[in-house]
C-alpha positions as CSV (number, residue, x, y, z in Angstrom):
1,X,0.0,0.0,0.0
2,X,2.9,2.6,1.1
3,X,4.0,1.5,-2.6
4,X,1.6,2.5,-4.3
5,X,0.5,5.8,-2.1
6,X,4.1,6.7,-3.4
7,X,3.7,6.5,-6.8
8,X,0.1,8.4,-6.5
9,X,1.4,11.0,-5.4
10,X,4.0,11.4,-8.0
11,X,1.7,10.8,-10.5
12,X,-0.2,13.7,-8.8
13,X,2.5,16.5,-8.6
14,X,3.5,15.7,-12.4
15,X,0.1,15.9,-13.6
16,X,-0.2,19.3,-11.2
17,X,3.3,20.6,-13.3
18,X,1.7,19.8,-16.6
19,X,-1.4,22.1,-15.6
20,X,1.2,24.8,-14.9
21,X,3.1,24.3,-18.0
22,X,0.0,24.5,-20.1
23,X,-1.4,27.2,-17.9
24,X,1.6,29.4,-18.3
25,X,1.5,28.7,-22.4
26,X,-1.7,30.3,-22.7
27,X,-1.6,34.2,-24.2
28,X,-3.3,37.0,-22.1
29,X,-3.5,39.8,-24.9
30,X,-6.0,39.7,-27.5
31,X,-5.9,42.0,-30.9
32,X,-8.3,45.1,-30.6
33,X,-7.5,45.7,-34.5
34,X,-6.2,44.5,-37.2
35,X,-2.4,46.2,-38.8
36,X,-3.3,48.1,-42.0
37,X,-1.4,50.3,-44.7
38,X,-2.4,53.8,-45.3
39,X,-2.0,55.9,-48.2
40,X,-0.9,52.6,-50.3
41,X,2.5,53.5,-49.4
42,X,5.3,52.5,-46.7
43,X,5.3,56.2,-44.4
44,X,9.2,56.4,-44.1
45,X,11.8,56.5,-45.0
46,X,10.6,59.0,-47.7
47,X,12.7,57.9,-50.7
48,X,12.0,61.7,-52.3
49,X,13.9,62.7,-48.9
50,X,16.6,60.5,-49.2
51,X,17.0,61.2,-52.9
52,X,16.5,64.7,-53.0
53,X,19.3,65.1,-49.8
54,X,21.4,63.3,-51.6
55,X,21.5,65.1,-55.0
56,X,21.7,68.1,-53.3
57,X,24.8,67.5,-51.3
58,X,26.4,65.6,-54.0
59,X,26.2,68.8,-55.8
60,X,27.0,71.4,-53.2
61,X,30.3,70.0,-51.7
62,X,31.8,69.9,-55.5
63,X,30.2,73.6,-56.0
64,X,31.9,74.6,-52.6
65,X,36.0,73.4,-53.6
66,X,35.3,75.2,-57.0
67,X,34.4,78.0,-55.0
68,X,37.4,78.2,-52.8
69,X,39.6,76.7,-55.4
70,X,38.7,80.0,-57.8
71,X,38.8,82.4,-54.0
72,X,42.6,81.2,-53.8
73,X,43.5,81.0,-57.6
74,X,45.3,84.4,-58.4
75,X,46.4,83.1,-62.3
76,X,45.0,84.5,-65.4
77,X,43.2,81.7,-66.7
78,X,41.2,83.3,-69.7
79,X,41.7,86.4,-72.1
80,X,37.8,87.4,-69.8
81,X,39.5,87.8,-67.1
82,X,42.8,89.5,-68.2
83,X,40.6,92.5,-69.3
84,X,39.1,92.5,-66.3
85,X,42.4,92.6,-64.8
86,X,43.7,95.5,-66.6
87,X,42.4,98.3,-68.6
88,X,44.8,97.9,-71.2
89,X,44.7,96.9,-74.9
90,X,45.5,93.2,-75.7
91,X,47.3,92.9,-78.5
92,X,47.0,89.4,-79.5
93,X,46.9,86.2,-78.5
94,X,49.5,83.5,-78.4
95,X,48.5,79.9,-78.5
96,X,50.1,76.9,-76.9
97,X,52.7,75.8,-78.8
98,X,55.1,72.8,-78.9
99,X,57.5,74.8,-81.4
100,X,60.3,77.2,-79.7
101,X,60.9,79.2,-82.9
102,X,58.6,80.7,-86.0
103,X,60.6,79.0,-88.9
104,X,61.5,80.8,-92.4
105,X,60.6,77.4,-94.1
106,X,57.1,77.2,-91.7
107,X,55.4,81.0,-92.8
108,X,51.7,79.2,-92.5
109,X,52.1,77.5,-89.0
110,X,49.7,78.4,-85.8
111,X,52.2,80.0,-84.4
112,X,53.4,81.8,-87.5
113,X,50.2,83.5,-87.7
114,X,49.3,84.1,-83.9
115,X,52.5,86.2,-84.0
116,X,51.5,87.6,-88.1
117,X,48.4,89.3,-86.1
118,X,50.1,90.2,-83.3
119,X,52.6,92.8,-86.2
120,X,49.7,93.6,-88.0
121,X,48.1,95.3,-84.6
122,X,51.2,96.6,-83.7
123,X,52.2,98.5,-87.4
124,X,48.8,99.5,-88.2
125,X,46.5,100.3,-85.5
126,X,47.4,103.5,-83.8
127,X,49.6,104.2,-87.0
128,X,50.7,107.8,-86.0
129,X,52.4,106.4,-83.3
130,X,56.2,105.8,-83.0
131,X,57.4,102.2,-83.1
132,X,60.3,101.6,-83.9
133,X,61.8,100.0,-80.4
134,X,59.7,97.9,-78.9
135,X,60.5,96.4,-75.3
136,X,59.5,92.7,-74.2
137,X,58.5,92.4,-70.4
138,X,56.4,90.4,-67.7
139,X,56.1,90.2,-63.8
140,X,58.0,87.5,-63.4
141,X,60.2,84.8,-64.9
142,X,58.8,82.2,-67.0
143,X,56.0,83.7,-68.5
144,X,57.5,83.7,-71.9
145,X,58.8,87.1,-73.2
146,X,61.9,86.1,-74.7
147,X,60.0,83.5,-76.7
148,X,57.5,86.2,-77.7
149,X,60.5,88.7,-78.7
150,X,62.3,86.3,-81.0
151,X,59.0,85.5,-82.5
152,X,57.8,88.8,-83.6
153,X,60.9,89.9,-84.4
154,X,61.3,86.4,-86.7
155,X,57.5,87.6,-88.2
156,X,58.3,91.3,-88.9
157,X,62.1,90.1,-90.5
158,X,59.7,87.8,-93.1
159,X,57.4,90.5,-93.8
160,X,60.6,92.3,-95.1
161,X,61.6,94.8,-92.7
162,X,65.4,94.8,-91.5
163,X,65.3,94.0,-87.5
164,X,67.8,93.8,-84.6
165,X,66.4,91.6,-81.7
166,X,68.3,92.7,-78.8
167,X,69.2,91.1,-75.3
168,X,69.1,93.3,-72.5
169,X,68.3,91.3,-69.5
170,X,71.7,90.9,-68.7
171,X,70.7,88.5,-65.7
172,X,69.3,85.6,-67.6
173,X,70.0,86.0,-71.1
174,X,68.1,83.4,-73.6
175,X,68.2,85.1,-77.0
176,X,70.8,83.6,-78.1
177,X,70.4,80.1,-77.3
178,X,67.1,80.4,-78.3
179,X,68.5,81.7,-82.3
180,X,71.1,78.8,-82.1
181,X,73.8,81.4,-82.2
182,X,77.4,81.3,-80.7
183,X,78.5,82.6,-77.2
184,X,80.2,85.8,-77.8
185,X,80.6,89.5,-76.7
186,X,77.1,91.4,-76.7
187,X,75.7,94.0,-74.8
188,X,77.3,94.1,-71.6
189,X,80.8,93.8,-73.2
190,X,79.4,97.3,-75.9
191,X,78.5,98.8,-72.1
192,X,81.9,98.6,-70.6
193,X,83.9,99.9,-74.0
194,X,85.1,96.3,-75.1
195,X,83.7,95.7,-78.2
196,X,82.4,97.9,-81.6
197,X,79.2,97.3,-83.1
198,X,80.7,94.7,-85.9
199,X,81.6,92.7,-83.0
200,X,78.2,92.4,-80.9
201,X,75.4,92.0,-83.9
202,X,75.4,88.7,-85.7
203,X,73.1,87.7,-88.1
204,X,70.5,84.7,-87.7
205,X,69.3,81.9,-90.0
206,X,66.0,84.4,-90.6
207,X,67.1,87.0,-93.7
208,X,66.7,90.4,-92.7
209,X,67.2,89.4,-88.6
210,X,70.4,90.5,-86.6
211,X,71.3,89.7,-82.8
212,X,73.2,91.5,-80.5
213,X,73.3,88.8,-77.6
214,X,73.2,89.9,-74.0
215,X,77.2,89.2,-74.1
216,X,78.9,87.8,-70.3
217,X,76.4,88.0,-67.5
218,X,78.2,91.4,-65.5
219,X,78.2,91.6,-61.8
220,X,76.1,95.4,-62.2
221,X,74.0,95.1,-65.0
222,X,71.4,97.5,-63.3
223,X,74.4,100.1,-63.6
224,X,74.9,98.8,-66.7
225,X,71.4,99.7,-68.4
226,X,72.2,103.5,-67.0
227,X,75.2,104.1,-68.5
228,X,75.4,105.9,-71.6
229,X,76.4,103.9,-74.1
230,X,73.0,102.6,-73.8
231,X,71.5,105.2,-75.2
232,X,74.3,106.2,-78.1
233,X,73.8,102.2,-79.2
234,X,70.2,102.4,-79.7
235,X,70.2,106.4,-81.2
236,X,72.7,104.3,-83.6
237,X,70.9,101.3,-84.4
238,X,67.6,103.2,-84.6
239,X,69.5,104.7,-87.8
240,X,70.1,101.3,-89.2
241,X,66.7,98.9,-88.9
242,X,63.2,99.8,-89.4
243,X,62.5,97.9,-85.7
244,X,64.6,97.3,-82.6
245,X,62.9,94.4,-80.8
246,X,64.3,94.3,-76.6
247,X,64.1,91.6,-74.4
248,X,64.2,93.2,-71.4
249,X,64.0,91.8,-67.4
250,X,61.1,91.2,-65.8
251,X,59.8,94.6,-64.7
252,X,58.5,93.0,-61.4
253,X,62.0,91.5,-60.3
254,X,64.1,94.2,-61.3
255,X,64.8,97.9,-62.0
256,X,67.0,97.3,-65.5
257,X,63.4,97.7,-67.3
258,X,62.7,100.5,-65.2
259,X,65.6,102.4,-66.4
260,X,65.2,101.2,-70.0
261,X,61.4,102.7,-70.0
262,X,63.2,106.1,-71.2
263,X,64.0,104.2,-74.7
264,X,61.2,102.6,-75.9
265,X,58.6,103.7,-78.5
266,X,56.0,100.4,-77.1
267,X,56.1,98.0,-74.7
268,X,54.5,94.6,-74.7
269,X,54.1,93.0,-71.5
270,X,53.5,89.2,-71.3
271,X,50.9,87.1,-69.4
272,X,51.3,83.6,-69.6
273,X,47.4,82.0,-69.0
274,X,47.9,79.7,-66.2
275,X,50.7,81.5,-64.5
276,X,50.8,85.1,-64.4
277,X,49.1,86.1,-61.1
278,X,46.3,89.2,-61.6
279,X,48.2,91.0,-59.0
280,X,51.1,91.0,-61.2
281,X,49.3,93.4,-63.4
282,X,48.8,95.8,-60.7
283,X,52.2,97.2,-61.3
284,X,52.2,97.6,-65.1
285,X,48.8,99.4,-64.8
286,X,49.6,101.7,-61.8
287,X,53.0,102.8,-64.0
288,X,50.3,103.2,-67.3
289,X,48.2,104.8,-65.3
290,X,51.1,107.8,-63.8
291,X,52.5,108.4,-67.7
292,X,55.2,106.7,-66.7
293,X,55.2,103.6,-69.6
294,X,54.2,105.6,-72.6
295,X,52.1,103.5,-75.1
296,X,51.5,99.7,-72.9
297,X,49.7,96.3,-75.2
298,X,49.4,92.8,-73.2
299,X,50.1,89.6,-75.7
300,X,48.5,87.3,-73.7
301,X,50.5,83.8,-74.4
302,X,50.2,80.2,-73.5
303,X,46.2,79.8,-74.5
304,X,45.2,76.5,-74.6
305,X,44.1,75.5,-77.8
306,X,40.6,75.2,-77.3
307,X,40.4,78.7,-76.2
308,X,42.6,80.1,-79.1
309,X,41.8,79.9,-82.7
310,X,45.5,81.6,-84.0
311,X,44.2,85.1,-84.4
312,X,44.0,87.6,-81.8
313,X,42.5,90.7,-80.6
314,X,42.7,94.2,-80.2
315,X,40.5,95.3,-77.4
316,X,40.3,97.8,-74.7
């Protein structure tokens, strides 16, 4: 009997767990009502948001370095913007060029005729004006004046006027390698009394062209520019060629230009596009501007080629 009161009452205390079990199964919340979609339509995210956000900032942050590349950029990068960076008269524009010279055997190239215009508004606009001597700067270094002085004076020499290209900036002097011409005595060694005129002008491969090199580099070529001679060399050669072309120094650098100013009928100052900074014109205009330059053209060179077609312009 005690046997099976035993397994009763196990039998009773499982079958009370199983109640518990089933009891504690059992859900206590009911649905008041049923989920259902409004307006056909998830409510967020709102894709328009998302996509709208999105376009809107994908476009702003590239507006924004544009904005503060073009605040920091101080280069000329367009013939628009050179005229609004100076008030003075472009004569023409140069295009970007993988030649170093204008050629006699090459009279049709892009180059050829970029500099052809460049003469033509020189000689015949403003007619009644002197110019005979024209002087080659820029603001700095670099930006291409001797190559725009050999050039021209290569273009005028083929239209069939005589022409002495000159090198005057007796600091870095590049006329000469840029004619393929010999090291020799040239203009510093006419300043100090050691040479005649025979021995400082050579003539170039272009008929009509002569050189007088800027001779050894001197320890005072600002002194140099100032003396005398200066002056009695060009009163002579301005007797002996319809044009004296002068690459002169960089009239931001130095003073040689400065003091050269006094000798020149026009002077062409070069902006190179991509490099010339628009506060480098401030000097060239504020020197304009006192009567201190005489007659002032830009020849704005370097332009890439879609920009430049190979003839220029003559614009205030």
């Amino acid at each position: 009997m005690d046997l099976r009161g035993g397994v009763y009452t196990y039998l009773m205390e499982k079958k009370a767990e199983a109640g518990i079990a089933i009891a504690s199964d059992e859900v206590d919340k009911s649905i008041v009502d049923d989920a259902r979609v409004v307006g056909g339509a998830a409510v967020g995210p709102s894709k328009k948001v998302v996509l709208g956000g999105a376009i809107f900032i994908g476009l702003l942050i590239p507006v924004l370095i544009i904005l503060v590349r073009d605040f920091f950029n101080d280069r000329i990068s367009s013939l628009e913007e050179l005229k609004r960076a100076t008030p003075l008269a472009v004569l023409a524009v140069i295009p970007a060029s993988k030649r170093k010279r204008v050629l006699p055997n090459e009279p049709k190239s892009l180059l050829a005729e970029s500099f052809r215009t460049a003469r033509i508004n020189l000689q015949y606009l403003n007619a009644n004006a002197p110019r005979q001597v024209i002087g080659f700067t820029s603001g700095t270094s670099g930006e291409g004046k001797t190559f725009c002085a050999v050039n021209l004076a290569t273009v005028l020499a083929l239209s069939g006027k005589k022409v002495l290209l000159v090198d005057a900036d007796m600091r870095r002097p590049n006329v000469v390698k840029a004619m393929d011409l010999p090291d020799g005595p040239g203009l510093s060694t006419w300043l100090i009394g050691e040479a005649t005129v025979g021995d400082i002008v050579k003539p170039s491969d272009v008929p009509g062209l002569d050189v007088i090199g800027a001779g050894p580099i001197p320890p005072n070529p600002g002194e140099l520019a100032e003396s005398q001679r200066m002056g009695e060399l060009l009163t002579l050669m301005r007797g002996q060629y319809d044009h004296i072309i002068i690459d002169a120094s960089p009239i931001g650098l130095v003073s040689e230009f400065v003091v050269l100013m006094g000798h020149l009928d026009v002077t062409l100052y070069v902006v190179r596009e991509r490099l010339t900074r628009r506060s480098a014109l401030r000097a060239i205009n504020e020197l304009t501007a006192l009567g201190k330059l005489g007659r002032v053209d830009i020849l704005l060179n370097d332009m890439k080629a879609d920009k430049a077609d190979g003839y220029g312009y003559y614009t205030k």
